[in-house]
SEDODREN-204826 format. One line per 8 residues: number of its first residue (from 1); for each residue x, y, z of N, C-alpha, C, CB. Coordinates in pm, 1 decimal, always signed. Glycine has a CB too. Layout:
// SEDODREN-204826
NUM> X,Y,Z,X,Y,Z,X,Y,Z,X,Y,Z ~ ...
END
This chain:
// SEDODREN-204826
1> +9294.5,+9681.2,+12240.3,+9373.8,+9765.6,+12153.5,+9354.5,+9913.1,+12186.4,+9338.5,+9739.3,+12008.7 ~ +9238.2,+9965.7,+12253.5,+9250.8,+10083.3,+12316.7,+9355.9,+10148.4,+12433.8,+9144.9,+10084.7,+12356.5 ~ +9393.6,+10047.5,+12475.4,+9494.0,+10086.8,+12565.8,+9613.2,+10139.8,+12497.6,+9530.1,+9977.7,+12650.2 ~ +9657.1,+10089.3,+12406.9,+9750.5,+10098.6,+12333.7,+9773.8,+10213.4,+12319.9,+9742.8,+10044.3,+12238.2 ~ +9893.6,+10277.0,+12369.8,+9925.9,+10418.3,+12302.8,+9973.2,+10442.3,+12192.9,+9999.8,+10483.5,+12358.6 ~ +9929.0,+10440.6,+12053.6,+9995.5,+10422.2,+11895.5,+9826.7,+10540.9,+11878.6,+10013.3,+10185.4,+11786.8 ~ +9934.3,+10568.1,+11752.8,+9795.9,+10693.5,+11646.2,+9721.9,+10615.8,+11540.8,+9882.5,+10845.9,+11525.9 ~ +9818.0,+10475.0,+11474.4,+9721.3,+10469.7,+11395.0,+9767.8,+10296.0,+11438.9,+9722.9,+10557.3,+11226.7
9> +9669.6,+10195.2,+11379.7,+9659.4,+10024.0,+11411.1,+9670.3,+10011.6,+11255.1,+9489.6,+9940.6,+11501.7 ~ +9777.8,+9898.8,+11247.8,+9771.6,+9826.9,+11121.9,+9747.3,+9715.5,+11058.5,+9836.5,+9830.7,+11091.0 ~ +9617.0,+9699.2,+11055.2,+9559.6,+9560.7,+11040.8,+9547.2,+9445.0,+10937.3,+9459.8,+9578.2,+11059.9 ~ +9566.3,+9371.5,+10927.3,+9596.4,+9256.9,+10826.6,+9366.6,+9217.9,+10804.2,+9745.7,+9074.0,+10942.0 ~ +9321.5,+9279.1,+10671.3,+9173.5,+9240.5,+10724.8,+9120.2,+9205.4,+10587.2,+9076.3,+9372.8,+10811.4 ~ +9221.6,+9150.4,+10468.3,+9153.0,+9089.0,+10373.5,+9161.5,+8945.3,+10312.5,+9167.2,+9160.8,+10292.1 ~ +9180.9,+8894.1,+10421.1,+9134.1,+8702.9,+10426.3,+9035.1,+8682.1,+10553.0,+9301.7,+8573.8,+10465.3 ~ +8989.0,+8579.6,+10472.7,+8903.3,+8519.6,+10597.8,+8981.3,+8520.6,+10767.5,+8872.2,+8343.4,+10550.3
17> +9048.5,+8502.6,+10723.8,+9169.5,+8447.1,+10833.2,+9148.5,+8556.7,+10955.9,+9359.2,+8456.3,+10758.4 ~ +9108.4,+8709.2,+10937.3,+9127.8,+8828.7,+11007.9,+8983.2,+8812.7,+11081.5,+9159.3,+8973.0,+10909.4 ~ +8878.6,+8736.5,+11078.4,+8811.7,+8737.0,+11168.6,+8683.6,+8783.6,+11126.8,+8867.7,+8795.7,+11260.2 ~ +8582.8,+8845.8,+11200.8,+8455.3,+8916.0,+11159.3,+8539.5,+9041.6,+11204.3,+8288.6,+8874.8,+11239.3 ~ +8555.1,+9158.8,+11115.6,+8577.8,+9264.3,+11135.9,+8509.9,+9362.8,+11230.4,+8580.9,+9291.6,+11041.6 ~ +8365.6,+9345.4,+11229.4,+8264.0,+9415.0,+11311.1,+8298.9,+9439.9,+11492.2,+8125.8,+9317.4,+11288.3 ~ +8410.3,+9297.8,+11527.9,+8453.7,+9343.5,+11659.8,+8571.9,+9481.4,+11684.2,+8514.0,+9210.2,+11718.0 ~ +8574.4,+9521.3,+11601.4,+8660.6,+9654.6,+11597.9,+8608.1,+9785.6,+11571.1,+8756.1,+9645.1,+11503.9
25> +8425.1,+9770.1,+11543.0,+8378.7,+9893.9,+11590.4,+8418.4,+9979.7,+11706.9,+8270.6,+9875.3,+11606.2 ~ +8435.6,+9921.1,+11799.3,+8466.8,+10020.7,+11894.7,+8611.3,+10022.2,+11954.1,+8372.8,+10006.9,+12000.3 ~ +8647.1,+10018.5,+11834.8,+8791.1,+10121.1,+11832.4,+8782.9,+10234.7,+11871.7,+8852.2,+10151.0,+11709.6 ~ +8858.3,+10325.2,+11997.6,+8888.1,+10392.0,+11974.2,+8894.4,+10539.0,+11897.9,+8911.4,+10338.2,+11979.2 ~ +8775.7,+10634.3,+11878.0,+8784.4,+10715.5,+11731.7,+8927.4,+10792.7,+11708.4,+8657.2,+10840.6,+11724.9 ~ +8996.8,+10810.5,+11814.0,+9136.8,+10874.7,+11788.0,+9248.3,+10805.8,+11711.6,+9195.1,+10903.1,+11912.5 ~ +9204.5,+10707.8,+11719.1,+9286.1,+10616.1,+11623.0,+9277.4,+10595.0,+11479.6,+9272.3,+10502.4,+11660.6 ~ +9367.5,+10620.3,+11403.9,+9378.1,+10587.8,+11234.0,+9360.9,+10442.2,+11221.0,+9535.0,+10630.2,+11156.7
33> +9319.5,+10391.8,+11130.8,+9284.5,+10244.9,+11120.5,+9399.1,+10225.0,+10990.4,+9092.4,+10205.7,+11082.9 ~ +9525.1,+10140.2,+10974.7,+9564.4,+10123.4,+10833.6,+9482.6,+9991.5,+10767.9,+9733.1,+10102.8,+10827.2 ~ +9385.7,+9957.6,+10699.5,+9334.3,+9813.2,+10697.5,+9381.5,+9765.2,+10541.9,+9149.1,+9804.3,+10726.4 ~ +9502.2,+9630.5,+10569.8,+9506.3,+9611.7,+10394.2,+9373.5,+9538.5,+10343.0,+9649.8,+9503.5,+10338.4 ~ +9391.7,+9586.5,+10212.7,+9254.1,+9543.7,+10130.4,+9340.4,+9480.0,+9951.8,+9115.2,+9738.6,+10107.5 ~ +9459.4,+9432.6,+10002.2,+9525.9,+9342.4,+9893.0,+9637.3,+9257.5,+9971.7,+9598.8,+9438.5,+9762.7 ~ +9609.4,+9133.4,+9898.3,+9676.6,+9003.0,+9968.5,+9787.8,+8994.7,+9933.7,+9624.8,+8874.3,+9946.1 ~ +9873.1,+8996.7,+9973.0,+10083.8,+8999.0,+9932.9,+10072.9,+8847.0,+9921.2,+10245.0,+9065.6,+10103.0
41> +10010.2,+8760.9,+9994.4,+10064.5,+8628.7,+9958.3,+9987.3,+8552.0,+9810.3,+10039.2,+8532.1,+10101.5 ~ +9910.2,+8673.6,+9732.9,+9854.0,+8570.5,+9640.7,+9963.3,+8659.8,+9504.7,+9633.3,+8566.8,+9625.3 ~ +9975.9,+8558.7,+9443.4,+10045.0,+8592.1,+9256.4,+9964.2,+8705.6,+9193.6,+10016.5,+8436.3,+9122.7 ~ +9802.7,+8710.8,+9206.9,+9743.4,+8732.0,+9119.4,+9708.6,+8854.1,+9187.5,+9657.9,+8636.8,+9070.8 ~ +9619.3,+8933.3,+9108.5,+9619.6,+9073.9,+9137.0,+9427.5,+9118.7,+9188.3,+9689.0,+9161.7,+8968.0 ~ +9390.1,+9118.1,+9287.5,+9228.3,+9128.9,+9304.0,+9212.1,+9268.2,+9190.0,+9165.7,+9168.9,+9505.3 ~ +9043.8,+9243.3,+9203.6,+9013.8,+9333.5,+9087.2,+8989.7,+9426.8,+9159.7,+8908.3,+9305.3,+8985.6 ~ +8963.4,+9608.4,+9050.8,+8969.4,+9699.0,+9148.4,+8804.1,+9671.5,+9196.7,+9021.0,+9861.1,+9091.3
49> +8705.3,+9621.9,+9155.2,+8539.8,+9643.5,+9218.8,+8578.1,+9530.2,+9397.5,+8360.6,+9530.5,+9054.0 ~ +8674.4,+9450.1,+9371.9,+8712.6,+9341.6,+9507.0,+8789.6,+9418.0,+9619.6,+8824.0,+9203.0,+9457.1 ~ +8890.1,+9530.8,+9570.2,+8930.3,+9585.8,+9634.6,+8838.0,+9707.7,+9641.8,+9046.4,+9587.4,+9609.0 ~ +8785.6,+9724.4,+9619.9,+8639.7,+9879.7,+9627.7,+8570.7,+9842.4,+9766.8,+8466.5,+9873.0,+9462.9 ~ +8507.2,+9718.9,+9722.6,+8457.4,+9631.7,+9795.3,+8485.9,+9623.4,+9977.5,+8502.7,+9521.8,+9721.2 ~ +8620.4,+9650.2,+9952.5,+8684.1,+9587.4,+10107.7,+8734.1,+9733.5,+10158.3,+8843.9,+9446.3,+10095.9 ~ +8743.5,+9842.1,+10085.6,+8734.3,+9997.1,+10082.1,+8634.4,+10004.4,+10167.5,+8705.9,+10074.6,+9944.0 ~ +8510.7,+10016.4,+10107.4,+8377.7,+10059.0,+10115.3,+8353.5,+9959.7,+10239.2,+8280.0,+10041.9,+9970.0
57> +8400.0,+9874.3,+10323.2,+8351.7,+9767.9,+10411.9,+8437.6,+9856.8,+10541.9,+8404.4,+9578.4,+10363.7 ~ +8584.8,+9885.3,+10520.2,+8627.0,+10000.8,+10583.5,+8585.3,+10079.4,+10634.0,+8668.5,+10051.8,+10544.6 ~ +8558.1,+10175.5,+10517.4,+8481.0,+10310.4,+10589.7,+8360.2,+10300.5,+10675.3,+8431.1,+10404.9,+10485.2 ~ +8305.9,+10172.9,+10600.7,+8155.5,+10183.1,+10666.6,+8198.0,+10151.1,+10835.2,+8024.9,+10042.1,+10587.3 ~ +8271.9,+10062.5,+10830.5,+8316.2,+10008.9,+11012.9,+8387.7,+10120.0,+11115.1,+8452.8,+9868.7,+11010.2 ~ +8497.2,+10208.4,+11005.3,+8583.3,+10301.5,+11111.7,+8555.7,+10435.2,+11028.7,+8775.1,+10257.5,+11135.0 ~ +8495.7,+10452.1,+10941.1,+8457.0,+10622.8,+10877.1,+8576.7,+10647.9,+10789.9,+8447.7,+10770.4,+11012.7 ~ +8524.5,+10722.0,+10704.3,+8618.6,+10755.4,+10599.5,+8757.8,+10842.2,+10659.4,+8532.1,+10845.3,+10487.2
65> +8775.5,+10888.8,+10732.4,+8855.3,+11016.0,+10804.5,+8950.8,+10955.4,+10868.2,+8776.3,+11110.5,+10909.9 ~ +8904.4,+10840.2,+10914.6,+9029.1,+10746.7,+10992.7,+9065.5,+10608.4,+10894.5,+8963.8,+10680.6,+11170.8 ~ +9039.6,+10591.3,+10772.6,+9073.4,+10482.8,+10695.4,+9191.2,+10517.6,+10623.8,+8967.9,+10441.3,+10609.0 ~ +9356.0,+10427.9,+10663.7,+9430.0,+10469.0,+10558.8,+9441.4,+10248.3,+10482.2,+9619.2,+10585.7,+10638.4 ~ +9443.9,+10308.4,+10347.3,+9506.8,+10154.2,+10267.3,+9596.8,+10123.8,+10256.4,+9498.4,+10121.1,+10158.1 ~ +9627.9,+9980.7,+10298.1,+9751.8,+9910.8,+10266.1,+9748.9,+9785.1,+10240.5,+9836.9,+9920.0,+10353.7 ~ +9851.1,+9731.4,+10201.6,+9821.2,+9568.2,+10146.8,+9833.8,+9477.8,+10253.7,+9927.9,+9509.8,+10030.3 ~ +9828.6,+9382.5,+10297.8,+9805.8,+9288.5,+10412.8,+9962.7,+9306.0,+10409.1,+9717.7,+9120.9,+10396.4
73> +9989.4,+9316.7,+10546.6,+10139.1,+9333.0,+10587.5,+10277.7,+9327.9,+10528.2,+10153.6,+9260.1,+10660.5 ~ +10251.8,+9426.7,+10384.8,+10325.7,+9499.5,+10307.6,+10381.7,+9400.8,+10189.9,+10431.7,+9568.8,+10393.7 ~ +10476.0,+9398.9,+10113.6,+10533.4,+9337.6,+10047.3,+10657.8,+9233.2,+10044.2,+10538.0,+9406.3,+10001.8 ~ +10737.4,+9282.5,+10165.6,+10843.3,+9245.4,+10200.7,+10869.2,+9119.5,+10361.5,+10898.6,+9386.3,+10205.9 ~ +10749.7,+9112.6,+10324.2,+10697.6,+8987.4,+10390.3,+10821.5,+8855.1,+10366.9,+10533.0,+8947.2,+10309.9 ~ +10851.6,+8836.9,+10256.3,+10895.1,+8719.6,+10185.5,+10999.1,+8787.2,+10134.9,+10801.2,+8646.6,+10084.5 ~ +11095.2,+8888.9,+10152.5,+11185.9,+8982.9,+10098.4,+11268.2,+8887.7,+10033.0,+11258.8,+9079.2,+10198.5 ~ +11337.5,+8728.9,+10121.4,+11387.8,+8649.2,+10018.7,+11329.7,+8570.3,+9942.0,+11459.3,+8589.5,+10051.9
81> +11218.5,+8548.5,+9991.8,+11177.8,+8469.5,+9889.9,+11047.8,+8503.3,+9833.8,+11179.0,+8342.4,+9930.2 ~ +10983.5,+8624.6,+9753.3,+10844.9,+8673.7,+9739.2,+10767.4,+8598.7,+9654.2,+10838.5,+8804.5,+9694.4 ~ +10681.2,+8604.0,+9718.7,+10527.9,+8539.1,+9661.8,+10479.9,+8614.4,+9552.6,+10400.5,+8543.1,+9773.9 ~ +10477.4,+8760.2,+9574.8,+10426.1,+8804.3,+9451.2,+10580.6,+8923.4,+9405.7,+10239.5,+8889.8,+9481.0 ~ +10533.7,+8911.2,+9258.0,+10669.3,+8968.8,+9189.0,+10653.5,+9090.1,+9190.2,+10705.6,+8930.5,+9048.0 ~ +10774.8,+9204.1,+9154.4,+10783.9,+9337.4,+9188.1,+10655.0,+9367.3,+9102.8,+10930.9,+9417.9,+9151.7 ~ +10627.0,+9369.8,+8983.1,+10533.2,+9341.2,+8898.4,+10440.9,+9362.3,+8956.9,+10529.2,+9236.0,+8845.6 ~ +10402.3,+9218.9,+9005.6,+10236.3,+9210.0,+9087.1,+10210.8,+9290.1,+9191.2,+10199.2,+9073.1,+9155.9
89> +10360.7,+9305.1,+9271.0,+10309.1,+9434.5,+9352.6,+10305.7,+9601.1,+9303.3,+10398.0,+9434.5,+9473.0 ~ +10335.3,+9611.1,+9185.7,+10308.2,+9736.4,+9142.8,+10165.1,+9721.5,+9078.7,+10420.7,+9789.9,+9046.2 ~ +10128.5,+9627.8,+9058.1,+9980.0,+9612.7,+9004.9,+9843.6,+9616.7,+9090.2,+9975.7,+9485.7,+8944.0 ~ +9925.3,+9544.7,+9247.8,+9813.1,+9530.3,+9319.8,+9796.6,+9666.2,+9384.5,+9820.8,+9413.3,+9415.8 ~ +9932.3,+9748.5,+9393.3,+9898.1,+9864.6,+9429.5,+9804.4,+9997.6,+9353.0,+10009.1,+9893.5,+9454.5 ~ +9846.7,+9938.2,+9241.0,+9771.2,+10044.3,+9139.6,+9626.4,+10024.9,+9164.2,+9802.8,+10018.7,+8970.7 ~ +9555.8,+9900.0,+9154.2,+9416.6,+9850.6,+9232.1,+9358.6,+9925.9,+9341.8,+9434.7,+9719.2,+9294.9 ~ +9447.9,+9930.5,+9402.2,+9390.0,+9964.8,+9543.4,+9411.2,+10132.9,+9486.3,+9495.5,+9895.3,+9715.4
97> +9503.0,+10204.3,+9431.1,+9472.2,+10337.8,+9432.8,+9376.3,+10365.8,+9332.9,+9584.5,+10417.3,+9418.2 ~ +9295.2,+10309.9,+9271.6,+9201.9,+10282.6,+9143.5,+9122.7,+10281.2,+9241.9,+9208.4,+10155.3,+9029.4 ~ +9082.9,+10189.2,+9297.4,+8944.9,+10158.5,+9367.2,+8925.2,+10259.3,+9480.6,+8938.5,+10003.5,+9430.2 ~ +9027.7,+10292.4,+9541.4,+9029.5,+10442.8,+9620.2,+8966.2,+10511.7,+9537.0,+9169.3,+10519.2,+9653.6 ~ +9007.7,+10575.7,+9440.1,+8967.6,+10677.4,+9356.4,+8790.1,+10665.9,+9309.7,+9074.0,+10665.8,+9226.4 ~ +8775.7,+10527.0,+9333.4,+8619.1,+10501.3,+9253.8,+8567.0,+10523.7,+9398.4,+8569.7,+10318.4,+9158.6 ~ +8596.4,+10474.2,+9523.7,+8542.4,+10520.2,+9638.3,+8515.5,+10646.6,+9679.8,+8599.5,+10483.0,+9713.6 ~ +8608.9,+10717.0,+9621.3,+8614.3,+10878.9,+9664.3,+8504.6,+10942.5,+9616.6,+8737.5,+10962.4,+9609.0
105> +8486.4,+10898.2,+9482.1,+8374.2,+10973.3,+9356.5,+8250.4,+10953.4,+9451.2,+8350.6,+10874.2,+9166.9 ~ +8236.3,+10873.5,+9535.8,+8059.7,+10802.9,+9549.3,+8034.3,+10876.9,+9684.8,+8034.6,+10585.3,+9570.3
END
């Protein structure tokens, strides 16, 4: 992925499914990392200490300066047919800017 000429990588990294994250230490430092830290395919909404959690697992791997949040490969995944409702995605987003905010304080 270093080869890659892009500014920032947008990574899908909050299911098991994404791997041991730790092989992406050596990313690159010129690179922005986007890493979601909320699941579009679940109904339900993680809590903000779950999404803090996967914040704080972020920074620690690529530094606070290059961490931007997003939800595992957006919402519109399922545009016809969505998994989670406009609802849940205004909820899961609010989470993640909540738990940002509790990350920032520390």
């Amino acid at each position: 992925m270093n080869r890659v000429n892009v500014g920032v990588l947008f990574l899908e990294l909050c299911t098991g499914r994404a791997g041991d994250s730790e092989v992406l230490r050596g990313l690159d430092t010129d690179k922005r990392i986007a890493v979601g830290v909320a699941n579009q395919k679940l109904d339900s909404v993680e809590s903000i200490e779950e999404v803090g959690r996967r914040i704080a697992a972020a920074i620690d791997l690529f530094g606070r300066e290059r961490v931007l949040l997003t939800p595992d490969c957006g919402f519109a995944t399922f545009a016809d047919n969505p998994v989670a409702s406009a609802k849940t995605a205004e909820a899961k987003l609010k989470a993640i800017v909540e738990a940002r905010n509790l990350t920032a304080a520390v």
